[in-house]
OpenMM code with the backbone's topology and positions (N, CA, C; nanometers):
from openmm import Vec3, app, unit

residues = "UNK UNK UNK UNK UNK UNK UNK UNK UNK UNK UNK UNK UNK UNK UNK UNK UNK UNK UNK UNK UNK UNK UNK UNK UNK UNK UNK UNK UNK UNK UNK UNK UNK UNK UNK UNK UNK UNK UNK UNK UNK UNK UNK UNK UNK UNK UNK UNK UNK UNK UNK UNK UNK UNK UNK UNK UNK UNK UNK UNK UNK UNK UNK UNK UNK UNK UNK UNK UNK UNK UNK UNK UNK UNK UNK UNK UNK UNK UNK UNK UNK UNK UNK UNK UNK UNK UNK UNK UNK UNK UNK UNK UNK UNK UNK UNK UNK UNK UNK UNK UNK UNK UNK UNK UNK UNK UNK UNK UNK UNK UNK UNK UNK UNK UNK UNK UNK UNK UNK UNK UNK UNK UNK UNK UNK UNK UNK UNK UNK UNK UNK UNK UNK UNK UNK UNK UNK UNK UNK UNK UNK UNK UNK UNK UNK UNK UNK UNK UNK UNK UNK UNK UNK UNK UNK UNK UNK".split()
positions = [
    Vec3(-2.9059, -0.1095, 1.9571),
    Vec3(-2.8200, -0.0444, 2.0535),
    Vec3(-2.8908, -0.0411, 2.1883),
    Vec3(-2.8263, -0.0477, 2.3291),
    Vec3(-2.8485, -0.0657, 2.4137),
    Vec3(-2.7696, 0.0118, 2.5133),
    Vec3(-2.8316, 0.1057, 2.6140),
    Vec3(-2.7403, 0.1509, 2.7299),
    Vec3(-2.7208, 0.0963, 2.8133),
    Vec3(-2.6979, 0.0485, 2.9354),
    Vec3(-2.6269, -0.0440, 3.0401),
    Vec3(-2.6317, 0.1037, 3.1244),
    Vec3(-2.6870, 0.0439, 3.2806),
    Vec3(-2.7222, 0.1227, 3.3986),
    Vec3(-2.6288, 0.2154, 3.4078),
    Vec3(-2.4755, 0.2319, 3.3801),
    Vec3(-2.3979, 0.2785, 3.3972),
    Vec3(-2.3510, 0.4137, 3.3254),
    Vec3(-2.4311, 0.3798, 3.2008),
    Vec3(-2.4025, 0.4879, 3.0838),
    Vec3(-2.3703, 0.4651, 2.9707),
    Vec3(-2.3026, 0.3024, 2.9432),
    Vec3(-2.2255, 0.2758, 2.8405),
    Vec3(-2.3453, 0.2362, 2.7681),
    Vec3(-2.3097, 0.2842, 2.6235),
    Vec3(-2.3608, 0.2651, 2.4979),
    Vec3(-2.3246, 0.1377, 2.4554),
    Vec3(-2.4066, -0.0193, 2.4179),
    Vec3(-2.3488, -0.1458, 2.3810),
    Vec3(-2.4329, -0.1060, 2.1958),
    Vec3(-2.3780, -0.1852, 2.0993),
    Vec3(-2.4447, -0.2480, 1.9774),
    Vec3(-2.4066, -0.3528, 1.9610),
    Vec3(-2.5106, -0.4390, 1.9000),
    Vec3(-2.4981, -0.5426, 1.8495),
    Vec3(-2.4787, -0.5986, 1.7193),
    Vec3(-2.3907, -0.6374, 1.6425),
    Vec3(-2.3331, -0.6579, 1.5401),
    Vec3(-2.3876, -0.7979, 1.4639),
    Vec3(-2.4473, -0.8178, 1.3803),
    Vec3(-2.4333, -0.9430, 1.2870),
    Vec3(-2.3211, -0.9672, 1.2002),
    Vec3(-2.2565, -1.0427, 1.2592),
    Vec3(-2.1096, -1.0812, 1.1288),
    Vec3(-2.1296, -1.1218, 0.9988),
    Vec3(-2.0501, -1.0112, 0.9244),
    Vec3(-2.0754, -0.9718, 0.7756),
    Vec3(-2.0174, -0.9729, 0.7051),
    Vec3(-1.8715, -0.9462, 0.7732),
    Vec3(-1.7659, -0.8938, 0.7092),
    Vec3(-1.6106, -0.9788, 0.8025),
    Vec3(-1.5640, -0.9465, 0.7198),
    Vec3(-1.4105, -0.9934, 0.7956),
    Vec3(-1.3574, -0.9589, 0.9077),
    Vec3(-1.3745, -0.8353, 0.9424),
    Vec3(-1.3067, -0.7556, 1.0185),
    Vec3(-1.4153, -0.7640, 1.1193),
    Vec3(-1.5495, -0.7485, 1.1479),
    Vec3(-1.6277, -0.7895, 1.2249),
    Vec3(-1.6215, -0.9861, 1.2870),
    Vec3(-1.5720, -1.0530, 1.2077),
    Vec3(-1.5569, -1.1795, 1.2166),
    Vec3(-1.4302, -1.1826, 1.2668),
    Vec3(-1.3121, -1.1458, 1.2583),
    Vec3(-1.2134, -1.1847, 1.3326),
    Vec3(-1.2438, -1.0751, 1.4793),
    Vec3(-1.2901, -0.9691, 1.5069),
    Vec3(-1.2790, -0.9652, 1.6418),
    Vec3(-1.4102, -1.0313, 1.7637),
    Vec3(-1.5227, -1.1035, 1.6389),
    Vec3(-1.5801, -1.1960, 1.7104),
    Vec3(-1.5291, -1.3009, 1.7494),
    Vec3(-1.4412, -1.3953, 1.6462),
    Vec3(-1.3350, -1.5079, 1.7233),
    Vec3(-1.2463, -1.4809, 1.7917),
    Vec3(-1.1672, -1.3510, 1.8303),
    Vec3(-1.0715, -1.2804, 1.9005),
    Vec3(-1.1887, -1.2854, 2.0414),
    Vec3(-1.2957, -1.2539, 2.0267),
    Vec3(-1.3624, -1.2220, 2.1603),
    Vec3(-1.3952, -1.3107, 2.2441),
    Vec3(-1.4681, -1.4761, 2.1086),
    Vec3(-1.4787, -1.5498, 2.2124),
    Vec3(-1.3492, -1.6565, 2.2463),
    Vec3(-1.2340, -1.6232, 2.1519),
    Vec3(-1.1487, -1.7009, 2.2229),
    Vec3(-1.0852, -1.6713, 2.3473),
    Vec3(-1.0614, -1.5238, 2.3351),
    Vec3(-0.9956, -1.4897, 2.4679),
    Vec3(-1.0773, -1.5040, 2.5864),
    Vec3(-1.2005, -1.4806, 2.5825),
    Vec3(-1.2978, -1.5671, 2.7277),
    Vec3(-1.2956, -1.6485, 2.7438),
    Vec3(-1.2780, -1.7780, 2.6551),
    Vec3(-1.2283, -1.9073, 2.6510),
    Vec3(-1.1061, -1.9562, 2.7145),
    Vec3(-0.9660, -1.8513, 2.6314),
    Vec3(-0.8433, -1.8673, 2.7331),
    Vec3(-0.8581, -1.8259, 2.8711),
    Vec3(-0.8953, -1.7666, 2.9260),
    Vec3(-0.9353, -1.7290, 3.0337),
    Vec3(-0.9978, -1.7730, 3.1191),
    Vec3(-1.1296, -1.8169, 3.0279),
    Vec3(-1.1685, -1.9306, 3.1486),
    Vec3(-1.1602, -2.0545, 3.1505),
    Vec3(-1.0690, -2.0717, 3.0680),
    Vec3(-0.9422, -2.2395, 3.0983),
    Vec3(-1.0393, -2.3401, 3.0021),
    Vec3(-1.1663, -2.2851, 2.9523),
    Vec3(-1.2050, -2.3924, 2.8307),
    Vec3(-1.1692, -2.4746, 2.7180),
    Vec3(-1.0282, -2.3177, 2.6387),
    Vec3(-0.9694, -2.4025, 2.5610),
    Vec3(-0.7899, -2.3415, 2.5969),
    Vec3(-0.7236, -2.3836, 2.5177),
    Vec3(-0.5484, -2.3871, 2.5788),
    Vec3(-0.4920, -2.3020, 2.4156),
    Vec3(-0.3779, -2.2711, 2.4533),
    Vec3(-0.3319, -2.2256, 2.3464),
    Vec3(-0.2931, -2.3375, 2.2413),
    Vec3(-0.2810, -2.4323, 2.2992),
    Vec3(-0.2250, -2.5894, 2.1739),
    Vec3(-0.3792, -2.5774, 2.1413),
    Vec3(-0.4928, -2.5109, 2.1676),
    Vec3(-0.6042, -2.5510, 2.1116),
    Vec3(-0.6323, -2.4590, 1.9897),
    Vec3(-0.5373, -2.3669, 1.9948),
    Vec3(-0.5666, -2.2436, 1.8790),
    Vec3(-0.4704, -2.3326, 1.7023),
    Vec3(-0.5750, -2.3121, 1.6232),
    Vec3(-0.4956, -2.3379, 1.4767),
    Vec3(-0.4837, -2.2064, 1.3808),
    Vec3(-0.3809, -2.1904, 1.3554),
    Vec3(-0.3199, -2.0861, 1.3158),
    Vec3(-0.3186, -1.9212, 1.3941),
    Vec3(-0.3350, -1.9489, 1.5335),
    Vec3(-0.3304, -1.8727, 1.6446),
    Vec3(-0.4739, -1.8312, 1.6457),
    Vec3(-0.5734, -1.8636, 1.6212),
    Vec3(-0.7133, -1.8465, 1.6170),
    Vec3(-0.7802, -1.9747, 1.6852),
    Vec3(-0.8829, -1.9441, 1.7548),
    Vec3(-0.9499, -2.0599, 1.8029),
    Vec3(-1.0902, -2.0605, 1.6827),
    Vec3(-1.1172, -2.2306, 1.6302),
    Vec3(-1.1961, -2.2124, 1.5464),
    Vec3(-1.2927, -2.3738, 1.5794),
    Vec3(-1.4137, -2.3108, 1.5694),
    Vec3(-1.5212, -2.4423, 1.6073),
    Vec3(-1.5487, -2.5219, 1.4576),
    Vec3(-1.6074, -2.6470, 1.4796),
    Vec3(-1.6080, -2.6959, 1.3675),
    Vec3(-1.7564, -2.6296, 1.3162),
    Vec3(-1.8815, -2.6171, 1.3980),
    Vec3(-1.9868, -2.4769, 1.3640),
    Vec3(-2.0016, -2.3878, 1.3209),
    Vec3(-1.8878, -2.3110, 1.3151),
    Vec3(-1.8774, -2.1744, 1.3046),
    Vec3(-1.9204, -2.1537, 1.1634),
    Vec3(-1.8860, -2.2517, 1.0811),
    Vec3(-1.9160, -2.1795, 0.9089),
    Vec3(-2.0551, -2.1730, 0.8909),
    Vec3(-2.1617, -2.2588, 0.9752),
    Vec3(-2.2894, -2.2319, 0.9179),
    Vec3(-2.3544, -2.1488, 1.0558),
    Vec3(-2.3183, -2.0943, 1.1053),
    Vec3(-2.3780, -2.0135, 1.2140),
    Vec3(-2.4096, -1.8818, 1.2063),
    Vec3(-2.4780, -1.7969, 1.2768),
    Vec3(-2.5148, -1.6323, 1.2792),
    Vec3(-2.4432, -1.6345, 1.3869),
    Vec3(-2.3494, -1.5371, 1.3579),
    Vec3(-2.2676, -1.4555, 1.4508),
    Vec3(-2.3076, -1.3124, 1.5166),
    Vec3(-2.3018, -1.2834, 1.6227),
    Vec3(-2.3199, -1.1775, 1.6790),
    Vec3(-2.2319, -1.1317, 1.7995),
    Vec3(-2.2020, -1.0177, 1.7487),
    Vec3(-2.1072, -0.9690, 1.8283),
    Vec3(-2.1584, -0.8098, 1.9409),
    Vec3(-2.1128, -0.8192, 2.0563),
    Vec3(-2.1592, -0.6803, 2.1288),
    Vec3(-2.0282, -0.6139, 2.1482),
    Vec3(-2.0338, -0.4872, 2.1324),
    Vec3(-1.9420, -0.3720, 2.1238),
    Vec3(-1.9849, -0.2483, 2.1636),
    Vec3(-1.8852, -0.2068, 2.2603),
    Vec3(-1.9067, -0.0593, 2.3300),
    Vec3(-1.9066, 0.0273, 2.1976),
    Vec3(-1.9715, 0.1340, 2.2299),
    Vec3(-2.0068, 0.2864, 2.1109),
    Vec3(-1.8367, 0.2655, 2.0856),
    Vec3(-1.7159, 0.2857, 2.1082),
    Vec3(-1.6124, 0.2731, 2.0332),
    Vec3(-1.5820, 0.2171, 1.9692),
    Vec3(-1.6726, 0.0783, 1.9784),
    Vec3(-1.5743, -0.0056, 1.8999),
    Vec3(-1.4652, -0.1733, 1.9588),
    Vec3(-1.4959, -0.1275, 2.1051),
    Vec3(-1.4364, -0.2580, 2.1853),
    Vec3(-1.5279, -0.3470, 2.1945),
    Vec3(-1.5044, -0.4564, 2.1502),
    Vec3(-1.5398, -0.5780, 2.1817),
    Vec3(-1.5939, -0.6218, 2.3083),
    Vec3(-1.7053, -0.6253, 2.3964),
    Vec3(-1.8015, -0.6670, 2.4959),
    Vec3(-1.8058, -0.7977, 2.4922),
    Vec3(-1.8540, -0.8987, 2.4085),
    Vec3(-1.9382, -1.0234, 2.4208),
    Vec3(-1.9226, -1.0616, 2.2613),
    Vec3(-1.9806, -1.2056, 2.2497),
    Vec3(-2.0349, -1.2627, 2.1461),
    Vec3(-2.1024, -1.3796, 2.1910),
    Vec3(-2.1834, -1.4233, 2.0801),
    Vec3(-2.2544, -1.5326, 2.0752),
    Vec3(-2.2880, -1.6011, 1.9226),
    Vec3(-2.3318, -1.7002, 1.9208),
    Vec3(-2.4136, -1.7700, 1.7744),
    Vec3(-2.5359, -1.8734, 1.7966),
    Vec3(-2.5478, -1.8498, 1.6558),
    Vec3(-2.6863, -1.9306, 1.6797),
    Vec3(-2.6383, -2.0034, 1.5618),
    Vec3(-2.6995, -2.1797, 1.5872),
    Vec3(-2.6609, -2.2598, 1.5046),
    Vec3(-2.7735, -2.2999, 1.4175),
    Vec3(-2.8532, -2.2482, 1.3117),
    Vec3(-2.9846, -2.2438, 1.2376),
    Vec3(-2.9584, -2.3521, 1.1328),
    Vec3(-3.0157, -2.4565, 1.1281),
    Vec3(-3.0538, -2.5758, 1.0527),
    Vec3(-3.1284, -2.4909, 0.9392),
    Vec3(-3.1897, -2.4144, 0.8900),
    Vec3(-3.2145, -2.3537, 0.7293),
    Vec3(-3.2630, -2.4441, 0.6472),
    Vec3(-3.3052, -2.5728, 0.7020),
    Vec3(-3.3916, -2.6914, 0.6213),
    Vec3(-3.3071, -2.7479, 0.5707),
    Vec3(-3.1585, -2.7718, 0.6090),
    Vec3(-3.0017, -2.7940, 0.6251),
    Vec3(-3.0728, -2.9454, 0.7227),
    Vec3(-3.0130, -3.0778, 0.6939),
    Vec3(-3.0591, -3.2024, 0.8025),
    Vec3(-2.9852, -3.2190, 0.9115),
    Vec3(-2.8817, -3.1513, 0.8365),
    Vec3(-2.7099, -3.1658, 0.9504),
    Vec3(-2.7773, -3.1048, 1.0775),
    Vec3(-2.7431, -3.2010, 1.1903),
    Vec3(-2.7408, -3.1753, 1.3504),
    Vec3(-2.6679, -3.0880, 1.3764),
    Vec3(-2.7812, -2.9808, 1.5010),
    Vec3(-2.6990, -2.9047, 1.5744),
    Vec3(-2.5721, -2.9625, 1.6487),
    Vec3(-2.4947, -2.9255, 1.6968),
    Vec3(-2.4265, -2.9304, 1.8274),
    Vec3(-2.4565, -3.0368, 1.9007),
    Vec3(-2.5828, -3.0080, 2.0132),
    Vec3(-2.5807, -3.0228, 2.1366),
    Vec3(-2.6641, -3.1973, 2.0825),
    Vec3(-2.6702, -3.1957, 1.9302),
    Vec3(-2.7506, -3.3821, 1.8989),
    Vec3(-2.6424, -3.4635, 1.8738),
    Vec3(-2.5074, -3.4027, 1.9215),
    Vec3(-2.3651, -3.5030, 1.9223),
    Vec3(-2.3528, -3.5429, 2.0498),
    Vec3(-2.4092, -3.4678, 2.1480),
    Vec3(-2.3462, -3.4566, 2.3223),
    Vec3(-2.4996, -3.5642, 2.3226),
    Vec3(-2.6052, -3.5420, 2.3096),
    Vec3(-2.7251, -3.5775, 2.3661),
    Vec3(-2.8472, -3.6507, 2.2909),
    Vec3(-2.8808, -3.7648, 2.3411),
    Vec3(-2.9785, -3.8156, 2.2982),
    Vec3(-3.1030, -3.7757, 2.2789),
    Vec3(-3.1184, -3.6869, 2.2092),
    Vec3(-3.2956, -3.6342, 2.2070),
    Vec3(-3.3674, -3.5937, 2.0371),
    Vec3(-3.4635, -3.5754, 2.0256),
    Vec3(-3.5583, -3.5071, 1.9170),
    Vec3(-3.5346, -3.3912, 1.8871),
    Vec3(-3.5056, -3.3204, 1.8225),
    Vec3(-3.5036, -3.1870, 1.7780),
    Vec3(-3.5787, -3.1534, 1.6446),
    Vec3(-3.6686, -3.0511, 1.6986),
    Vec3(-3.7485, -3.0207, 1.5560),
    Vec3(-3.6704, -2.9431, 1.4466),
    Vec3(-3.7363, -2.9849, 1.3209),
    Vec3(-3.6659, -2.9455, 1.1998),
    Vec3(-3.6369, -2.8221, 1.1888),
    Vec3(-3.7314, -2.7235, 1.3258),
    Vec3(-3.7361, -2.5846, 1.2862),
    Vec3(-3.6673, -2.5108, 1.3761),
    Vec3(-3.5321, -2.5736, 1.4466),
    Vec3(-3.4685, -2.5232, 1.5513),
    Vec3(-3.3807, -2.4627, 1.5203),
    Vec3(-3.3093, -2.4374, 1.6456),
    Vec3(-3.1448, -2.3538, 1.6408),
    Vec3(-3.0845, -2.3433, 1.8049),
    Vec3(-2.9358, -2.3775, 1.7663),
    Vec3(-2.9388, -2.3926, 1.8924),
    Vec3(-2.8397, -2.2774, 1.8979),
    Vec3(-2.8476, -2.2044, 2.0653),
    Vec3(-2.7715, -2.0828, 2.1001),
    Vec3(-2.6489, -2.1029, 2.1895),
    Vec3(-2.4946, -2.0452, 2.1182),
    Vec3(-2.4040, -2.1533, 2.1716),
    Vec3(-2.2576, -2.0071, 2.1463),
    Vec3(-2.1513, -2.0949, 2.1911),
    Vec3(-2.0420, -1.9758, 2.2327),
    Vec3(-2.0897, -1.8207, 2.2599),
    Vec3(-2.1488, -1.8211, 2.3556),
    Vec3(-2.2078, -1.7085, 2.4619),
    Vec3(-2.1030, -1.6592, 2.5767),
    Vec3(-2.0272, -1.5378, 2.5198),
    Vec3(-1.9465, -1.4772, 2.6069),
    Vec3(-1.9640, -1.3673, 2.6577),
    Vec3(-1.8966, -1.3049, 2.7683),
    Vec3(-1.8987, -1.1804, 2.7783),
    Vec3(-1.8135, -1.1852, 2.8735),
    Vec3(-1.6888, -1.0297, 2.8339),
    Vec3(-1.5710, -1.0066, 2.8496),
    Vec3(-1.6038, -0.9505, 2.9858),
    Vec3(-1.5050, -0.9838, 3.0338),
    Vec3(-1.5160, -0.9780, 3.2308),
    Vec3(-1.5312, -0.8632, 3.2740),
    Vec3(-1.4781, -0.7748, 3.1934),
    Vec3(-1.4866, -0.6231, 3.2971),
    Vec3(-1.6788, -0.5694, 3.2200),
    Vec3(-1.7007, -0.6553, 3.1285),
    Vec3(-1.8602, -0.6307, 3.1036),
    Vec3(-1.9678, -0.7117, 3.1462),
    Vec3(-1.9326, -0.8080, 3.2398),
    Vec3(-2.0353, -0.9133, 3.2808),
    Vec3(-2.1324, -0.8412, 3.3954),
    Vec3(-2.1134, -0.7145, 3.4635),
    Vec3(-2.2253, -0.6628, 3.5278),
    Vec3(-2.3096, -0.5466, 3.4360),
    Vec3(-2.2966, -0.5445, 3.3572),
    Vec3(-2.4116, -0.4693, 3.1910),
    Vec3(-2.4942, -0.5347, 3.1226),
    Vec3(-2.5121, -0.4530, 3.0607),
    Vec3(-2.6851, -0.5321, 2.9903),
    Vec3(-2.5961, -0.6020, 2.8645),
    Vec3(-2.4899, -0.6834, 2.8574),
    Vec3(-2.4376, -0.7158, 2.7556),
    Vec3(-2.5154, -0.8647, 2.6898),
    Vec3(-2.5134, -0.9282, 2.8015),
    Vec3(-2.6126, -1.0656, 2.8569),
    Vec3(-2.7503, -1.0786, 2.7402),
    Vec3(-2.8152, -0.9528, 2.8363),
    Vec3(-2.9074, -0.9846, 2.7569),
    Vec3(-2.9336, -0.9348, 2.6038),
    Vec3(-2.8148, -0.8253, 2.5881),
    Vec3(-2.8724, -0.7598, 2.4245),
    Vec3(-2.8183, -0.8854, 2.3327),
    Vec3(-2.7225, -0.9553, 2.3480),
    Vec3(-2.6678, -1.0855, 2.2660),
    Vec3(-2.8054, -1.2018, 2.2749),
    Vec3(-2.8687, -1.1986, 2.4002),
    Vec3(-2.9699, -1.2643, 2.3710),
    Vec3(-3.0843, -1.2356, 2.2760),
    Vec3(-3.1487, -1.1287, 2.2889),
    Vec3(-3.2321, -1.0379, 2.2161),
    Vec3(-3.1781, -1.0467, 2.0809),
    Vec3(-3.0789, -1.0208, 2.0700),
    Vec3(-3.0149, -1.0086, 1.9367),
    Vec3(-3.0232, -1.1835, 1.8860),
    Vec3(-2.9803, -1.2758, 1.9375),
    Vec3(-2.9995, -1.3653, 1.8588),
    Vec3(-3.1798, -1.4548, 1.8354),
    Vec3(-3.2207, -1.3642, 1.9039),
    Vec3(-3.3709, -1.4269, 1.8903),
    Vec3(-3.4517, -1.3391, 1.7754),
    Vec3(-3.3734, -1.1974, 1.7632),
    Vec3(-3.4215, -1.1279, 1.6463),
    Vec3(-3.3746, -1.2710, 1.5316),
    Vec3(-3.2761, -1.3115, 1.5489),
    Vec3(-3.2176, -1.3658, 1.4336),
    Vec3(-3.2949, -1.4710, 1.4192),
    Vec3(-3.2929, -1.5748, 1.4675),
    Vec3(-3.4156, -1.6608, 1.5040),
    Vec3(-3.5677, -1.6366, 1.4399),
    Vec3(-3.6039, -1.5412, 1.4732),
    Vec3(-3.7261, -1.4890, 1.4412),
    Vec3(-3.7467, -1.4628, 1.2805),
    Vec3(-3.6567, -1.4188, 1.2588),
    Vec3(-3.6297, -1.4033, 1.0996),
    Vec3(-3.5990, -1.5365, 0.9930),
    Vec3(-3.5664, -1.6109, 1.1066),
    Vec3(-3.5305, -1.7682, 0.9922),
    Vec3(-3.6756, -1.8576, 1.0480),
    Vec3(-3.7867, -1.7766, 1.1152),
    Vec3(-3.8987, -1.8800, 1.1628),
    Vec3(-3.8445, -1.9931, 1.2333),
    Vec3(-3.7536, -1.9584, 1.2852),
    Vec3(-3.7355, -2.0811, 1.4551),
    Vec3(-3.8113, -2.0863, 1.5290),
    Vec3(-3.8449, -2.2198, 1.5672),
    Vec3(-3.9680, -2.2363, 1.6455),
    Vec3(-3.9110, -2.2834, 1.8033),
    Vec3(-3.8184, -2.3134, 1.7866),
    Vec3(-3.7799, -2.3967, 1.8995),
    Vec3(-3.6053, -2.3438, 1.9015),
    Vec3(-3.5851, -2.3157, 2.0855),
    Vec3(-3.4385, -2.2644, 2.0671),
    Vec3(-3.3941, -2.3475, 2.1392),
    Vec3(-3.2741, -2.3953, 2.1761),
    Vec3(-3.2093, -2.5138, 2.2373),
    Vec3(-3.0661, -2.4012, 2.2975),
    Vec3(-2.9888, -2.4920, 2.3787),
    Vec3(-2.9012, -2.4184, 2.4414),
    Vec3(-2.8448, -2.5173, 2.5824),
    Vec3(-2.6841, -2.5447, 2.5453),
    Vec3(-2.6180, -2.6495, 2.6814),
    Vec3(-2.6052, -2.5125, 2.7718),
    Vec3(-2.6043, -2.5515, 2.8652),
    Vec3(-2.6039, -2.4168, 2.9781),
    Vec3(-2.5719, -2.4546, 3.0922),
    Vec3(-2.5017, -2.4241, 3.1914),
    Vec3(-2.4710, -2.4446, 3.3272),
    Vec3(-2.6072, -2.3816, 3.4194),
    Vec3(-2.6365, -2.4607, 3.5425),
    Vec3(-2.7973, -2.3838, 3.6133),
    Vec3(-2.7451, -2.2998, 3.6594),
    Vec3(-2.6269, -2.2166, 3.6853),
    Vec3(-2.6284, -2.0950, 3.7094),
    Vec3(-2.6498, -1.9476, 3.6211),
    Vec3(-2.6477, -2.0200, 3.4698),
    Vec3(-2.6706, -1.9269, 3.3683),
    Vec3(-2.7959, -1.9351, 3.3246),
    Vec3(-2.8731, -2.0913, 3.3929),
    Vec3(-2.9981, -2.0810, 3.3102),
    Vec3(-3.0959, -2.0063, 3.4179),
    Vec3(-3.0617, -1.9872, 3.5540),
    Vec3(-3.1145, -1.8835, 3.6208),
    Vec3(-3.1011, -1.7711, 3.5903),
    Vec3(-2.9919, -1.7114, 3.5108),
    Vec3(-2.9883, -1.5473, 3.5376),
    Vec3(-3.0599, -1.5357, 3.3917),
    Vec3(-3.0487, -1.6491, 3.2910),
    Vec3(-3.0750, -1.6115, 3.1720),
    Vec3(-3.3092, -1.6271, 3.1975),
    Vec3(-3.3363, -1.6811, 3.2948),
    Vec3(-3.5077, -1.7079, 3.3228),
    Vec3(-3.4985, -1.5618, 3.4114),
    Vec3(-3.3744, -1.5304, 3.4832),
    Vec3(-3.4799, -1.3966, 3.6038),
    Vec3(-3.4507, -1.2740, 3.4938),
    Vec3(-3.3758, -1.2532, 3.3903),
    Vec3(-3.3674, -1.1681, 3.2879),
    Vec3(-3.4836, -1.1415, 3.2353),
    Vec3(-3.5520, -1.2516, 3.1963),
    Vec3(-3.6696, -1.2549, 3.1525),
    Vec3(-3.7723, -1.3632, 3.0276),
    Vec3(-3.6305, -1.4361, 3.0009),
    Vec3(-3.6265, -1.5147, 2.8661),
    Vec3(-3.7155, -1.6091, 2.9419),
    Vec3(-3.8042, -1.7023, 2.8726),
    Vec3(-3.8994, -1.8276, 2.8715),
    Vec3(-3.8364, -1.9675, 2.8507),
    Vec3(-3.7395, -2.0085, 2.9113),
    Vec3(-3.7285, -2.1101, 2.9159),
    Vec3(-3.6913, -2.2209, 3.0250),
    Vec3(-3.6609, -2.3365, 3.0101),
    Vec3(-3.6923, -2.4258, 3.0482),
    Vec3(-3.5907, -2.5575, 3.0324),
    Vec3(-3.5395, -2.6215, 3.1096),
    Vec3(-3.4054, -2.7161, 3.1357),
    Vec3(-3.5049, -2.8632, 3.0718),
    Vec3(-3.4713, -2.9141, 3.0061),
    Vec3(-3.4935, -3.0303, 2.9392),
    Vec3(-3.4039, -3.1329, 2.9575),
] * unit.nanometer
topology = app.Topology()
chain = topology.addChain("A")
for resn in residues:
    res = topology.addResidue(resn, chain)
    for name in ("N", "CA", "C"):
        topology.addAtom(name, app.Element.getBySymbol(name[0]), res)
């Protein structure tokens, strides 16, 4: 759990359960509709669904009530050979002991809170626990700045 300058109480959720899992795909689809990434002809069975999603750690951020803030995942290879993500888009090496960090949202009226970074934190706890050595992540340079002056260690490859 995390407070935000303002007062608000955030937690961070590992998806466990059903009901935690549909308002994580509810969360990041609607940032998605919104920010014109995907279309409603892109939703199957009125849900937006990645072909990732079944082997991923889900994490979800939520105000002390209960509203939906943010989500994110991490895509953990588990000694699994199957390629992340980002080794379909890109020609490179990836060590056996990676994971890559991917559908990273946060709901608009929460993008000036510490929502950012507790989804980050939170998925590096997760990380940390499966011995990831190496984190990967497609990113626009305007996110990979706020995500380096936050405080995170990384680095554009």
């Amino acid at each position: 759990m995390a407070c935000s300058r303002w007062g608000i109480v955030y937690r961070y959720v590992r998806v466990e359960n059903d009901a935690d899992r549909h308002d994580w795909l509810r969360t990041r689809q609607n940032v998605y509709l919104q920010a014109g990434l995907i279309t409603v002809a892109t939703l199957k069975d009125g849900v937006y669904q990645a072909s990732f999603d079944e082997r991923c750690h889900h994490i979800l951020a939520c105000k002390h009530d209960g509203e939906p803030a943010g989500s994110a995942r991490l895509i953990v290879r588990d000694g699994d050979a199957a390629p992340l993500h980002l080794e379909g888009h890109f020609e490179m090496d990836v060590e056996p002991n990676s994971a890559e960090i991917s559908g990273f949202t946060v709901v608009s009226v929460h993008r000036q809170s510490q929502v950012l970074a507790g989804l980050a934190r939170a998925l590096y706890e997760v990380a940390r626990e499966k011995e990831v050595l190496w984190l990967y992540a497609v990113v626009e340079p305007p996110f990979l700045k706020l995500i380096q002056r936050i405080g995170f260690p990384v680095e554009a490859v």
